[in-house]
PAGULO-679087 format. One record per residue: residue number from 1; residue in one letter; chain; y, x, z of N, C-alpha, C in turn. Coordinates in Angstrom, 2 decimals, padded with zeros to 5 digits. Example, Ala and Ser with C-alpha at 12.3 -4.5 7.8 and 13.67 -1.06 7.14 Angstrom:
1 | a | A | -005.69 | 013.19 | 007.80 | -004.50 | 012.30 | 007.80 | -003.30 | 013.20 | 007.80
2 | s | A | -002.25 | 012.85 | 007.08 | -001.06 | 013.67 | 007.14 | 000.03 | 012.90 | 007.87
//
This chain:
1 | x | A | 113.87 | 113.18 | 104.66 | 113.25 | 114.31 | 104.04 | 112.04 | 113.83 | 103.24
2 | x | A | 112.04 | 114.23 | 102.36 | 110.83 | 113.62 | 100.87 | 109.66 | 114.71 | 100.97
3 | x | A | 108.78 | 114.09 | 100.75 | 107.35 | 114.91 | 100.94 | 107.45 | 115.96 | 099.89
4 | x | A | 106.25 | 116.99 | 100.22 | 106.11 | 118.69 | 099.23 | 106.00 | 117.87 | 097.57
5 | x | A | 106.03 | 119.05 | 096.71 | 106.01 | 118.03 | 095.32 | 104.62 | 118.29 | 094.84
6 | x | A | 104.03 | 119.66 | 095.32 | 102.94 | 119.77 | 095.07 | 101.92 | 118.58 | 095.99
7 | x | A | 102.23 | 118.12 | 097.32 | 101.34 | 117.06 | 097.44 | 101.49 | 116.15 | 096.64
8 | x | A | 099.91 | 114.75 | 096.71 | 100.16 | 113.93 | 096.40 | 100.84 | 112.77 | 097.15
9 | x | A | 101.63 | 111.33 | 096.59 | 101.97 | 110.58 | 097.47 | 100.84 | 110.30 | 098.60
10 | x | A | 101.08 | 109.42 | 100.05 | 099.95 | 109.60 | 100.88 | 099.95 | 108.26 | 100.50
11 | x | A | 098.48 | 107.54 | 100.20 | 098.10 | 106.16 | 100.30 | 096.97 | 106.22 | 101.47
12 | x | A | 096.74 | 104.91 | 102.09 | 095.62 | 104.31 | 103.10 | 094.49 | 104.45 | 102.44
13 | x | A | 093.27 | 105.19 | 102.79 | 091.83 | 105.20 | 102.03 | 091.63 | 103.54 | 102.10
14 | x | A | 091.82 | 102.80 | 103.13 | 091.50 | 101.55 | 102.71 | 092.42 | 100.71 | 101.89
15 | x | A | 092.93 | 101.10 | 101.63 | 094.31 | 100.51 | 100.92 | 093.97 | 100.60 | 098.98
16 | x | A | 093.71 | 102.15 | 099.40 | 093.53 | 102.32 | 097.94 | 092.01 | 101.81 | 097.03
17 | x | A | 091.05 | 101.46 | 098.32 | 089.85 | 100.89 | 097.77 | 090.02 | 099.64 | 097.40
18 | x | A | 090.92 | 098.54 | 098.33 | 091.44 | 097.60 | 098.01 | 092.16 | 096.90 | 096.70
19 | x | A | 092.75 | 098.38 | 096.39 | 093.38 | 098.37 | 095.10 | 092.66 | 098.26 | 093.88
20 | x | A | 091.73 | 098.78 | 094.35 | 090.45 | 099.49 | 093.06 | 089.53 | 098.40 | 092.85
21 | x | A | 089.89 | 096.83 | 093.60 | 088.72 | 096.21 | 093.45 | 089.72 | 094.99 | 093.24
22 | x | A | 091.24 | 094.89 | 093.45 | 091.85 | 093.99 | 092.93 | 091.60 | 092.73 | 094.62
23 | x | A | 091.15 | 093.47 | 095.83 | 090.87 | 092.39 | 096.92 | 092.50 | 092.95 | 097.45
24 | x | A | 093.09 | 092.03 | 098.18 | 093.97 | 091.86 | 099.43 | 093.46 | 091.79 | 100.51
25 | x | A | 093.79 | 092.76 | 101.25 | 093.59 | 091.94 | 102.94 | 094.59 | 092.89 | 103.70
26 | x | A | 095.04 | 091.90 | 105.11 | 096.42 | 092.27 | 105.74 | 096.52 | 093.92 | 105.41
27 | x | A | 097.55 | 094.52 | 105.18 | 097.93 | 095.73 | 105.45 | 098.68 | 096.03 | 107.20
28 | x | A | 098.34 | 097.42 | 107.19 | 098.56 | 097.45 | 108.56 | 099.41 | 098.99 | 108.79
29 | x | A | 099.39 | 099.56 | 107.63 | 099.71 | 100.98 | 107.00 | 100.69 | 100.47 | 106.69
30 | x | A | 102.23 | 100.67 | 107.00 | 103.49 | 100.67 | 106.31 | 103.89 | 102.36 | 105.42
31 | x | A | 103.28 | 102.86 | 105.91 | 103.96 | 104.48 | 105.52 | 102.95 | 104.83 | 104.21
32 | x | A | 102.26 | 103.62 | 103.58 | 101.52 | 104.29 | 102.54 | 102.59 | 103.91 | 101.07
33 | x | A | 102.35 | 104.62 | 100.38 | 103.52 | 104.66 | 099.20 | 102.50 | 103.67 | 098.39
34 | x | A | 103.55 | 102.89 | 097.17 | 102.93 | 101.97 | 096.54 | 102.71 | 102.56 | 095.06
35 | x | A | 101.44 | 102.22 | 094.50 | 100.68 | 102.75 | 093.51 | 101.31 | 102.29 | 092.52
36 | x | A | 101.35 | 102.64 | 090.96 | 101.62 | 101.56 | 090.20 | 100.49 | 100.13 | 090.01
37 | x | A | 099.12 | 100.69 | 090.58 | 097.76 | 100.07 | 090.60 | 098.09 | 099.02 | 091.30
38 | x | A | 099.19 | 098.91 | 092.45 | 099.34 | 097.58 | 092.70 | 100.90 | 096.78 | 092.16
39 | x | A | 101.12 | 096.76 | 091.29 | 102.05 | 095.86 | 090.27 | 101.82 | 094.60 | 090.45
40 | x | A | 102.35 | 093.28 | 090.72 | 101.44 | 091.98 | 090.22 | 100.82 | 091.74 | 091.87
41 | x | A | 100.28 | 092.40 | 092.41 | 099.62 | 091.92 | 094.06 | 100.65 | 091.26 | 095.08
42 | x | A | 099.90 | 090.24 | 095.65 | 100.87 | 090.18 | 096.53 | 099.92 | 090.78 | 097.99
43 | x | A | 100.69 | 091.48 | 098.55 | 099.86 | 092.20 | 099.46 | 100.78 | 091.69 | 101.20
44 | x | A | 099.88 | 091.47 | 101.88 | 100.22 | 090.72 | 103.17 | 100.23 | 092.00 | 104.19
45 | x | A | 101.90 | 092.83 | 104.78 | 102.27 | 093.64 | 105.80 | 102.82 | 093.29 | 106.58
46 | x | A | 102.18 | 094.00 | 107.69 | 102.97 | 094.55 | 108.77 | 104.09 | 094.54 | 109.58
47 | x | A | 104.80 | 094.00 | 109.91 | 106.33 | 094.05 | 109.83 | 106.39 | 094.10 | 111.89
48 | x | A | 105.46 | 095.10 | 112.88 | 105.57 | 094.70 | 114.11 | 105.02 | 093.97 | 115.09
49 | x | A | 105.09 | 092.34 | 114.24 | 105.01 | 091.31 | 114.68 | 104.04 | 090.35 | 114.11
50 | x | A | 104.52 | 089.93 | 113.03 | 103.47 | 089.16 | 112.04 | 102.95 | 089.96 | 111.06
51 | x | A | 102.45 | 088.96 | 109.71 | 101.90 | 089.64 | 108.75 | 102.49 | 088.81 | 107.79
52 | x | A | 103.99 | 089.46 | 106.92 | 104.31 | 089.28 | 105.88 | 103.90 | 089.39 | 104.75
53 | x | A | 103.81 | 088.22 | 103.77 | 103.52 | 088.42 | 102.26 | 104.56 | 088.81 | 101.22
54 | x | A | 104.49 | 089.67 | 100.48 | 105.13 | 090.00 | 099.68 | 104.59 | 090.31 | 098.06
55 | x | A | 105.20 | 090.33 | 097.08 | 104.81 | 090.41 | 095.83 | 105.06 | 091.90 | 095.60
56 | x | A | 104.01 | 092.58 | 095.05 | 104.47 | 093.52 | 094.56 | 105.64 | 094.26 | 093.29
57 | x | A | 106.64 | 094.90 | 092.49 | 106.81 | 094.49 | 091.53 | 107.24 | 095.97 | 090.77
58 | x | A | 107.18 | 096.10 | 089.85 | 107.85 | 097.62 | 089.40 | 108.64 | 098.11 | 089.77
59 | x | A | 109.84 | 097.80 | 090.20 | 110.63 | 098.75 | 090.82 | 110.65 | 099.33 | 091.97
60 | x | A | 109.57 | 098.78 | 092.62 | 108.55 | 099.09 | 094.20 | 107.92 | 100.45 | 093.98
61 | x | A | 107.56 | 100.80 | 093.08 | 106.61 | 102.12 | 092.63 | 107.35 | 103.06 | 093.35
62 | x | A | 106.20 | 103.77 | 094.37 | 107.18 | 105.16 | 094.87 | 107.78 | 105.11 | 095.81
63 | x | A | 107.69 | 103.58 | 096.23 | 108.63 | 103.51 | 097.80 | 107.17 | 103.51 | 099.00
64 | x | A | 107.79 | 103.15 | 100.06 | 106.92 | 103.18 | 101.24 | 107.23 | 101.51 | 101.19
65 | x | A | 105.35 | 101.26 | 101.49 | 105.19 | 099.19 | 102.21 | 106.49 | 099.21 | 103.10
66 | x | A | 106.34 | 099.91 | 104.06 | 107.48 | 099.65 | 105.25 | 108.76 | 099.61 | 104.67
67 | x | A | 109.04 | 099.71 | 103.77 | 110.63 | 099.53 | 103.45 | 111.00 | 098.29 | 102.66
68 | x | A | 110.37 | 097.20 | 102.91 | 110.59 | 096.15 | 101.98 | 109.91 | 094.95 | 103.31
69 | x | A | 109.73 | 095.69 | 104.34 | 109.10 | 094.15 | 105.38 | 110.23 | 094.55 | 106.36
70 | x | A | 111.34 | 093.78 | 106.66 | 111.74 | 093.67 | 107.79 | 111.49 | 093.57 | 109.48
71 | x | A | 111.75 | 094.37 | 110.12 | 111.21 | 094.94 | 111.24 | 111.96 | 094.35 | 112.49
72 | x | A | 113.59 | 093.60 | 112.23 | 114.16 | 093.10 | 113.46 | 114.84 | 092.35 | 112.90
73 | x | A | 114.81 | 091.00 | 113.30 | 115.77 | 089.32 | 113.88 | 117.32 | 089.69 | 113.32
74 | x | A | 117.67 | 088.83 | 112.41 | 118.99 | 089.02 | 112.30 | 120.00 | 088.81 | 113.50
75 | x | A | 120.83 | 088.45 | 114.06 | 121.81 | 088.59 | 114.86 | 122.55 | 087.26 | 114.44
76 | x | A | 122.26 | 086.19 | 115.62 | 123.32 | 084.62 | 114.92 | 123.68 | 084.12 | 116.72
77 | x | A | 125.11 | 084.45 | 116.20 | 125.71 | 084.12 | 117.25 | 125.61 | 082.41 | 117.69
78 | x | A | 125.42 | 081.87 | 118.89 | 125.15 | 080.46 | 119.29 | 126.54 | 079.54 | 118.89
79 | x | A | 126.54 | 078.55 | 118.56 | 127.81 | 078.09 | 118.61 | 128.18 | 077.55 | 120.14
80 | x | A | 129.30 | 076.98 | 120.63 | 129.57 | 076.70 | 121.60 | 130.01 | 075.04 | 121.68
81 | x | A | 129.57 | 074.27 | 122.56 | 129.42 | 072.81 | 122.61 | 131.44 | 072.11 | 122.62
82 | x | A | 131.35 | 071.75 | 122.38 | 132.74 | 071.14 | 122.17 | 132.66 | 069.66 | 123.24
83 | x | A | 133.35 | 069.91 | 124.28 | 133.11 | 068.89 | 125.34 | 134.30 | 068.19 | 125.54
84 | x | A | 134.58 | 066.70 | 125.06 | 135.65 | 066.04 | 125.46 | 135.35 | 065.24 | 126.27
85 | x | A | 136.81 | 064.81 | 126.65 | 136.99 | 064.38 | 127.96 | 137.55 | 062.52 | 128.09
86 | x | A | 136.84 | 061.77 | 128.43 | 137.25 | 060.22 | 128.21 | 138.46 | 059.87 | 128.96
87 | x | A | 139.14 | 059.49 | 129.02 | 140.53 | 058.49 | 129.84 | 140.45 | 057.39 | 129.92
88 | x | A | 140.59 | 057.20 | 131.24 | 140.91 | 055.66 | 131.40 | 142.22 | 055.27 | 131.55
89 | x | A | 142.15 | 054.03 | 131.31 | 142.93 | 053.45 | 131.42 | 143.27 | 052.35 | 132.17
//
């Protein structure tokens, strides 16, 4: 469900001061929508666990941080040891 149209998008008050001065520092706000003001940044989120870097880029405009940092471990199945067996002779 997409926010009212009469609001504005929601950005982080610290986020957006950040913006306004051209500084980075970790983001911690995934649910703030991306400005066009940050185009060109690479801005360091959130993702849970660590703190991913990412580049900002135009076609980002309008989405949410959180939808571009991965949040869970892909899935890699182990292989299994292949054990042979010597003969004597």
């Amino acid at each position: 469900m997409s926010r009212s149209k009469w609001k504005t998008p929601f950005i982080e008050k610290s986020l957006l001061k950040n913006l306004s001065i051209k500084k980075t520092k970790p983001i911690w706000s995934r649910r703030s929508t991306i400005y066009p003001a940050a185009v060109g940044l690479k801005l360091t989120i959130h993702n849970g666990k660590d703190m991913l870097t990412r580049k900002i880029k135009p076609e980002m405009v309008g989405h949410k941080l959180g939808e571009f940092v991965t949040t869970r471990k892909n899935f890699i199945p182990k292989k299994k040891k292949v054990v042979t067996i010597k003969q004597k002779k």
